[in-house]
C-alpha positions in Angstrom: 0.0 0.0 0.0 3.0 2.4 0.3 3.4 3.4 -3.3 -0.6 3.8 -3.2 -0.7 5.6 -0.4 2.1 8.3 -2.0 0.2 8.4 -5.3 -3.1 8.5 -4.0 -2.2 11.6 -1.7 -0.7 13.3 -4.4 -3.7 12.7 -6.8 -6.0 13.7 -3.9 -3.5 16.9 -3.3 -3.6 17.8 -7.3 -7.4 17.1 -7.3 -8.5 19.2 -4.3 -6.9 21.9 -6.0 -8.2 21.2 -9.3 -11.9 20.8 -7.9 -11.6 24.1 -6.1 -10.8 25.5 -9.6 -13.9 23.5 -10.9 -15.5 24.6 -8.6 -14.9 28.2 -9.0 -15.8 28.0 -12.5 -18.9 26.1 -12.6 -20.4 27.9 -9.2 -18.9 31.1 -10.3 -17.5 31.9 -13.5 -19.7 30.5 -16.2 -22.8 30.9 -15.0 -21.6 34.6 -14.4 -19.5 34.8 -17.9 -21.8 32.3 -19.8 -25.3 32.3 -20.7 -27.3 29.0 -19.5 -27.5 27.9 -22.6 -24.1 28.4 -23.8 -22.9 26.8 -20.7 -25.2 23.9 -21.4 -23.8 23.8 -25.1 -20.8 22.8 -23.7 -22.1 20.4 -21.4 -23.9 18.8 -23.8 -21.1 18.5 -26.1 -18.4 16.8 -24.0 -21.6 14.3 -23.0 -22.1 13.4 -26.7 -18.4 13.2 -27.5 -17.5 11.5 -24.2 -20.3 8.6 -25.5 -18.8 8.0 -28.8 -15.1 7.8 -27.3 -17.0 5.0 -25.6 -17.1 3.0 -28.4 -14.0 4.5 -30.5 -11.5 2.8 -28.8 -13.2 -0.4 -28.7 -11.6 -1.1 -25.4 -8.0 -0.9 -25.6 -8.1 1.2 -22.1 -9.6 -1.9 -20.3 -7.3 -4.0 -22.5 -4.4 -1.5 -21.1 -5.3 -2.5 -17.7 -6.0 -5.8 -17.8 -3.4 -7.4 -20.4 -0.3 -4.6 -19.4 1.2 -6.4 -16.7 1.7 -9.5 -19.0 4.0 -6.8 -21.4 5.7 -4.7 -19.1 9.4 -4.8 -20.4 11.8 -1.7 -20.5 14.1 -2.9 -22.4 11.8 -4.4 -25.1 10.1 -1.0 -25.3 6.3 -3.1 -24.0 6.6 -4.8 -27.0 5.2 -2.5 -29.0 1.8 -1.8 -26.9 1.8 1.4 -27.5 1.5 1.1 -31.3 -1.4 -1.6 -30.7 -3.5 1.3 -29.0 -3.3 3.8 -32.0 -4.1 0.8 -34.1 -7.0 0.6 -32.0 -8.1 4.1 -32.3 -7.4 4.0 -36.2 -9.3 1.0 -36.5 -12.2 2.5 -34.0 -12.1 5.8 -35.8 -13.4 4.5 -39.0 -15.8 2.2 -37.7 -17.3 5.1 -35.6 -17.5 7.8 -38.1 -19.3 5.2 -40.4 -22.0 4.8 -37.6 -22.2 8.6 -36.9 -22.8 10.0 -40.0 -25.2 7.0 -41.2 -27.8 8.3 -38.4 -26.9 12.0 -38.2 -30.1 12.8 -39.8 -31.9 10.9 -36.8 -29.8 12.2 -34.7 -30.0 16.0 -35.3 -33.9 15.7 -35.7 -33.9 14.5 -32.2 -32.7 17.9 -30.7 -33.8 20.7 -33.6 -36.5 21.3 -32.1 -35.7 22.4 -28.3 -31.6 22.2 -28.5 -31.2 24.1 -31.8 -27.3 25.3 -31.0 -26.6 21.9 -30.6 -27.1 20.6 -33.9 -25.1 23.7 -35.0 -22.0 22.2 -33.9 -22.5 18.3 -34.7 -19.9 17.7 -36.8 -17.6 18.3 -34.3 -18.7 15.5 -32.5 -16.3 13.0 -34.0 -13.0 14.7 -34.0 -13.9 15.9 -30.5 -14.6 12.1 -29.5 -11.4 11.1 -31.1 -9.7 13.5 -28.5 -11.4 12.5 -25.8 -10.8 8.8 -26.7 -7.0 9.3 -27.5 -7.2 10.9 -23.4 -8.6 8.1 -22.2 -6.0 5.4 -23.7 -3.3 7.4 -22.9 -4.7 8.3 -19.1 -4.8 4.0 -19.2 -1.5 3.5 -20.1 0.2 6.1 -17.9 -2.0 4.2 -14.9 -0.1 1.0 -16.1 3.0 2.6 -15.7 2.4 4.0 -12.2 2.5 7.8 -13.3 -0.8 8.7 -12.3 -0.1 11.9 -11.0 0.5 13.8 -14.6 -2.9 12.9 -15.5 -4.7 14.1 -12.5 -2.3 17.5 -12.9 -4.1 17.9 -16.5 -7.2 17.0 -16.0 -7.6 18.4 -12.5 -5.9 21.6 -13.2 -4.5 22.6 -16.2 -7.8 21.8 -18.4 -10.1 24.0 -15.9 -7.5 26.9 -15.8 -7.3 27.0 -20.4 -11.3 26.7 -19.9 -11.5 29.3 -17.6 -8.8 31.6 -19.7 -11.2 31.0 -22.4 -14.7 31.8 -21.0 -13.0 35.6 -19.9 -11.5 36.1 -23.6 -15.2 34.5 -25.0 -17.2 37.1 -22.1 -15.0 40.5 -23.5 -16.4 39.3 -27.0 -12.9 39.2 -28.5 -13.6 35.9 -30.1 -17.3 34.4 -31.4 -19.2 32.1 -30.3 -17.7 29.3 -33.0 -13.7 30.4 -31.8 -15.0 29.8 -28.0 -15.6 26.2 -29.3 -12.8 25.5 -31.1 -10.8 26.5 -28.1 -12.6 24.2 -26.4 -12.4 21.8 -28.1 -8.5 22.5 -28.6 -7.8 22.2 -25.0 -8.2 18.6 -24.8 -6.4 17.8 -27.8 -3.2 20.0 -25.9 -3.8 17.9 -23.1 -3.9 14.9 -25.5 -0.3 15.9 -27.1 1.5 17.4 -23.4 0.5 13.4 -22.6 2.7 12.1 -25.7 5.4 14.1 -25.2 5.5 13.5 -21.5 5.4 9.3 -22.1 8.0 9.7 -24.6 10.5 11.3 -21.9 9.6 8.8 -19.1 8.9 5.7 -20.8 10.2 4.0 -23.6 7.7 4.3 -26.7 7.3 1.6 -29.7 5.2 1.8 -32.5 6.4 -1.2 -33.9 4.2 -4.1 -32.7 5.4 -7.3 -31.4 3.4 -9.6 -33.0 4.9 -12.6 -31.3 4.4 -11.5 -28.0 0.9 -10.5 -28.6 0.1 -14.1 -29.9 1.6 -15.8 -27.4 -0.5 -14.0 -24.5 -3.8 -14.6 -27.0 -4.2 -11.5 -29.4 -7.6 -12.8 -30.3 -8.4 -13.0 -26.4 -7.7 -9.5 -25.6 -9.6 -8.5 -28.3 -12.5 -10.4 -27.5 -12.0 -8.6 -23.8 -11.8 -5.2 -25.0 -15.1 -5.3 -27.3 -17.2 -6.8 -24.3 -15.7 -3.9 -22.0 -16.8 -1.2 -24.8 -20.4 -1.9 -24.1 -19.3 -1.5 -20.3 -17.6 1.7 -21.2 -20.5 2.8 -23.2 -23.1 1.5 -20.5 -20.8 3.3 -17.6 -20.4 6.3 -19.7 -24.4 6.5 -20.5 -24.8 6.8 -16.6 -22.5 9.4 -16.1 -23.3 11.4 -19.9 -26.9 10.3 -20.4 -28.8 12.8 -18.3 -27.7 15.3 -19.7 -28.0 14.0 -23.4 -32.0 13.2 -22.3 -32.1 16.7 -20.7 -31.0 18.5 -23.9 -33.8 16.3 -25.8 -37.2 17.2 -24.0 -35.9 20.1 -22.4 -33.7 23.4 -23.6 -29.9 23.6 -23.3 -30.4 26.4 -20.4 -31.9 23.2 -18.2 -28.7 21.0 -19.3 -26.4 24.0 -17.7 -28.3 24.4 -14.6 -28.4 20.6 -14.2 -24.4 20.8 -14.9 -24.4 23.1 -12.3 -26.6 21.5 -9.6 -24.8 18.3 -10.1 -21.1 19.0 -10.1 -21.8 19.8 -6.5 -22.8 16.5 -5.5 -19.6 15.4 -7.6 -17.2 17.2 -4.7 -17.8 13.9 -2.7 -16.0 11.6 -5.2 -13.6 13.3 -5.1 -11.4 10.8 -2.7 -12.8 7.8 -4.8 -11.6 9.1 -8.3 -8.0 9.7 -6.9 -7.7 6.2 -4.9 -8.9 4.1 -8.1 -6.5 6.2 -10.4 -3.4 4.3 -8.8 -5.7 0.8 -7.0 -7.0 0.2 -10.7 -3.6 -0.9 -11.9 -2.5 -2.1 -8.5 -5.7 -4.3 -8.3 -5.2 -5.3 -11.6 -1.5 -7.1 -11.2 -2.3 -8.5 -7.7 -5.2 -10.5 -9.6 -2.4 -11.7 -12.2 0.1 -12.5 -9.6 -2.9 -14.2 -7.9 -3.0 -12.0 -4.7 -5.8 -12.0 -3.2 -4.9 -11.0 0.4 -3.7 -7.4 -1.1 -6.7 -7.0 -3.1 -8.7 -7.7 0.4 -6.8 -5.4 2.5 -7.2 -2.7 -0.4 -11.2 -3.3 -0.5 -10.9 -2.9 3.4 -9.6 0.3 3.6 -11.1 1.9 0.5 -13.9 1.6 1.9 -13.3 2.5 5.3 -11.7 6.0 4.4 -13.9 6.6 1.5 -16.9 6.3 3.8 -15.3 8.6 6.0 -14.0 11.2 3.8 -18.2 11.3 1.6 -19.8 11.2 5.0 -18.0 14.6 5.8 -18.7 16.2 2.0 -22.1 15.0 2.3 -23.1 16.8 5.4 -21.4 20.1 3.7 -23.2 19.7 0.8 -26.4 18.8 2.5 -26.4 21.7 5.0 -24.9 23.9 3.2 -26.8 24.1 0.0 -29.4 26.9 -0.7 -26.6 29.4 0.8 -24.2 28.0 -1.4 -26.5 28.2 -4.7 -27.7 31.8 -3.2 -24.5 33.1 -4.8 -25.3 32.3 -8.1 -27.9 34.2 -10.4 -31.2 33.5 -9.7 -31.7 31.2 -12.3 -29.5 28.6 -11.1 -31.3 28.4 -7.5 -34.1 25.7 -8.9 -31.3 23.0 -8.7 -31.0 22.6 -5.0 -33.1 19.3 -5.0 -31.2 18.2 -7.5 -28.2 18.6 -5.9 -29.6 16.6 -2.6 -30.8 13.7 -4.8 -27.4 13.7 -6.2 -25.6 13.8 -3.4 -26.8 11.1 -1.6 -26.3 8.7 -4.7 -22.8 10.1 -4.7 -22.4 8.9 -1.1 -23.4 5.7 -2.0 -21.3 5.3 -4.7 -18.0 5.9 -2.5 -19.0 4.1 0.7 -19.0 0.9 -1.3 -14.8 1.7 -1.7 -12.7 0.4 -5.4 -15.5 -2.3 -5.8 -15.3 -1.3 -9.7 -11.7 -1.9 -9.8 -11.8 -5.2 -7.9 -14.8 -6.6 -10.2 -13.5 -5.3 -13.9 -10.1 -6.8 -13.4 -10.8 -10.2 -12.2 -11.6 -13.1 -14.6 -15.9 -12.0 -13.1 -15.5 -9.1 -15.0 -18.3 -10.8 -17.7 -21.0 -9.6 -15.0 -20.0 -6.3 -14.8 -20.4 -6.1 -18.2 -23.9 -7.2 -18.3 -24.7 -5.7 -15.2 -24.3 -2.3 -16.4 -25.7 -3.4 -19.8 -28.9 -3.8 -17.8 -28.4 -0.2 -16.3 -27.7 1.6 -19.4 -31.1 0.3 -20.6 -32.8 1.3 -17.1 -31.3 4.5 -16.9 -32.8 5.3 -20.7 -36.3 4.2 -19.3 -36.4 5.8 -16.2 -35.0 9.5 -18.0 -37.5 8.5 -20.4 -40.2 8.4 -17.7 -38.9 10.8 -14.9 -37.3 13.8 -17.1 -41.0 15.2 -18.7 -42.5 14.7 -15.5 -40.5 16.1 -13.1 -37.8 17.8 -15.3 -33.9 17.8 -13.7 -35.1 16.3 -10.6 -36.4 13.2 -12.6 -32.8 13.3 -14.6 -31.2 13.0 -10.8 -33.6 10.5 -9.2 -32.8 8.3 -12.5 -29.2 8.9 -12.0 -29.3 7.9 -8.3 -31.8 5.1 -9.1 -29.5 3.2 -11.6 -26.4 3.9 -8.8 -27.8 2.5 -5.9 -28.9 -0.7 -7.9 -25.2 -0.8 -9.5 -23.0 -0.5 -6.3 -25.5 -2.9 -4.8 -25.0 -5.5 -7.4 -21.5 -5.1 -7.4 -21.0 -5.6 -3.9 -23.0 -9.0 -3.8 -21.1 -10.5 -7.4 -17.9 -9.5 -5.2 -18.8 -11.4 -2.1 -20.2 -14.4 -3.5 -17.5 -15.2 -6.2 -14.3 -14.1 -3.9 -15.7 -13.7 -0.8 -14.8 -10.2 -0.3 -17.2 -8.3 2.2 -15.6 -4.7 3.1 -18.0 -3.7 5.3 -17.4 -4.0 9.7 -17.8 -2.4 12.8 -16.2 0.7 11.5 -18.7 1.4 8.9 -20.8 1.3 11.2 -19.4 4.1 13.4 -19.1 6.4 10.2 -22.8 6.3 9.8 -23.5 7.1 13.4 -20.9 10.2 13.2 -22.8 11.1 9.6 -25.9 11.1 11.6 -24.6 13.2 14.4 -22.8 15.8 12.7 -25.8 16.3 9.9 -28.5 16.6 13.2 -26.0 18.9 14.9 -25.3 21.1 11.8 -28.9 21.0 11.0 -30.0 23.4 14.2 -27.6 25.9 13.7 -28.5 29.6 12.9 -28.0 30.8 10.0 -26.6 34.5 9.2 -27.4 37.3 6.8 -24.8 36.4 4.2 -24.3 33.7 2.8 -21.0 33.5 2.9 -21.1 33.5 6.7 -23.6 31.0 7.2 -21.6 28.3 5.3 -18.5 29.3 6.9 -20.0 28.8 10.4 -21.4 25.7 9.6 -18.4 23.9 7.9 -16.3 24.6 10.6 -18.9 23.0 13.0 -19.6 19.9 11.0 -15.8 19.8 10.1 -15.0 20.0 14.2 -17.9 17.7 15.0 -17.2 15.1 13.0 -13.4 14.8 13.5 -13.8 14.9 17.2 -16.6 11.7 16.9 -14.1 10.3 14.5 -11.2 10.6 17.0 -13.3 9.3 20.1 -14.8 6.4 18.3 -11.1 5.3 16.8 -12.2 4.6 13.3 -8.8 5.5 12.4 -6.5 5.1 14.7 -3.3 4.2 12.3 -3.6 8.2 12.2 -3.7 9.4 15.4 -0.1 9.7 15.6 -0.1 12.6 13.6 -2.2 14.6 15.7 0.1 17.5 17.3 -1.4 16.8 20.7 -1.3 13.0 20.2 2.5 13.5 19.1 3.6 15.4 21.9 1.7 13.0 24.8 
């Protein structure tokens, strides 16, 4: 757990600071600098592409993952892998731009009508999505080689500061509404090429594919792997994307950036989860091909242990703290506070049940992942389908949080039946009662004139609250010796 531990703190260091910029520029900047809709454009368009990277690659970022460990060679340059994932891409590119442009007329008459700008830019869609997927392989293979941190450093921080650079350049009208984005746009392919550049000088590159290698671990069996894990990247990315996509089709683009809004909130408490699987993905990963299962174990323990701990804190925040926090942004942005509660607590869910995804998609079980979120994808369509014209953004979260519950459920019961894994003790236990104190505390308090003040006031309660019923209930005691007072006794 050491080199996991290191990584994970510096991907949680990188990402606080990178979410704080998010979270200036969603909460602040572009709904101040950015019209609803124009903000929803954007939102909308990084959904669409995101969904056809999801098929693009056809896999070769699980394939990274999974088969990696079985060609890590310095000296022999991986073998070539990295020449078999842009022969992936190639071969993805073609066979999604054939699909795209085959149903753009069904396609573009599904949003004329109340997402207008939209269709304006659709052509974009697939060079964008070739970004995006290019991003995704490379953030794979940089995970296989233990350099997690240069990914979270672009896409935490460096990404949101170009956005935000230009959203001010786009708000003094010194470039139109087409150059705003193409900049956007161009941002990710910079990140995409920075990402290159930076293997190159820490790695050892080959485009030259060893065929021998490949056939002798089973070319035709990581193939297989990788097209059954695009339909879980598609179905995964559906859950995440699809919301908004559904939003932008029975309602208007202002709806999809006020839903953006409400919902990034929630996002702030997976936060510790996205940096932890960033490094235990590939760690998981190897221990299941050097047949460890005692490490994969004690990193299912604790994942979820200080997960839980770390949401339960965010989600109080969030849940006390919400209509001042949303009373700083224009007036048109304060209908999402329900949907940031709905969200939240699906978010909470999500983490408490610790690197469960990692632990399922890279054992030899990962077939029922596959067709568990298969199953989701198809829920989640029915239930935005059902909930989004009858309750609007609030049916778009109650679907999301629906289709979470049921797929961290599921999850956790194919993990403790086939390698009987069960994360869950007495601790998690005492994170609930100190989640249930500190929000019943918290929820009392006075509030003050500003809004500023008031969540102030009430972080630093629930923040002291809950780390003194963290500290008397020893939930973590391995820490406690690096408490001042502690140290010094």
């Amino acid at each position: 757990m050491g080199s996991i531990k290191k990584q994970g703190v510096q991907n949680a260091i990188i990402n606080f600071i990178g979410v704080s910029i998010g979270f200036v520029s969603l909460l602040f900047i572009q709904p101040n600098l950015l019209k609803a809709e124009e903000l929803g454009l954007t939102r909308i368009l990084i959904a669409a592409a995101s969904l056809i990277a999801a098929i693009l690659p056809l896999g070769i970022s699980s394939i990274t993952t999974k088969f990696f460990p079985y060609f890590r060679n310095v000296e022999k340059k991986h073998f070539g892998f990295f020449g078999f994932i842009l022969l992936f891409i190639l071969v993805g590119t073609i066979i999604s731009g054939i699909l795209i442009y085959s149903f753009k007329n069904i396609i573009l008459n599904l949003y004329t009508q109340q997402s207008f700008l939209f269709t304006r830019f659709f052509d974009l869609l697939l060079p964008f999505a070739i970004i995006i997927s290019l991003n995704i392989a490379l953030n794979a293979y940089c995970y296989s080689i233990f350099k997690t941190s240069i990914i979270s450093l672009f896409e935490g921080i460096i990404v949101r500061i170009l956005f935000v650079l230009i959203i001010v350049i786009y708000y003094f009208q010194w470039i139109n509404l087409t150059q705003f984005i193409y900049l956007f746009i161009g941002i990710y392919l910079f990140q995409a090429l920075s990402i290159i550049i930076y293997i190159h000088q820490v790695d050892t590159l080959s485009f030259k594919i060893n065929t021998s290698q490949f056939k002798s671990i089973g070319t035709s069996k990581m193939v297989t792997f990788g097209l059954l894990l695009t339909l879980t990247n598609i179905s995964s990315l559906s859950l995440k994307h699809l919301d908004s996509l559904m939003i932008g089709k029975y309602l208007t683009l202002d709806y999809v950036g006020i839903f953006a809004v409400s919902a990034y909130i929630a996002l702030i408490i997976e936060l510790p989860l996205s940096s932890l699987e960033k490094i235990t993905h590939s760690k998981v990963s190897q221990a299941w091909a050097n047949k460890d299962l005692d490490s994969i174990k004690k990193i299912y323990y604790l994942s979820v242990k200080y997960l839980m701990l770390a949401g339960g804190l965010l989600l109080v925040g969030i849940l006390i703290n919400i209509h001042d926090l949303l009373n700083l942004l224009p007036e048109t942005y304060h209908k999402g506070a329900t949907v940031t509660i709905i969200a939240s607590v699906g978010a909470f869910l999500n983490i408490a049940t610790g690197v469960n995804t990692s632990i399922l998609f890279t054992s030899e079980k990962y077939i029922y992942g596959t067709f568990l979120l298969f199953f989701l994808f198809v829920l989640s369509i029915i239930l935005n389908i059902l909930l989004i014209p009858a309750y609007g953004i609030e049916g778009a979260a109650i679907a999301t949080a629906i289709s979470s519950v049921i797929y961290n459920t599921f999850k956790y019961f194919i993990i403790w039946k086939n390698f009987k894994l069960q994360p869950f003790n007495r601790s998690s236990l005492k994170i609930l009662v100190v989640i249930f104190i500190s929000f019943s505390v918290a929820y009392f308090l006075p509030g003050f004139k500003t809004s500023i003040a008031s969540i102030l006031f009430h972080s630093l309660v629930i923040t002291s609250v809950y780390g003194i019923l963290t500290y008397l209930l020893q939930i973590v005691p391995e820490f406690h010796n690096y408490i001042p007072f502690r140290k010094r006794k």
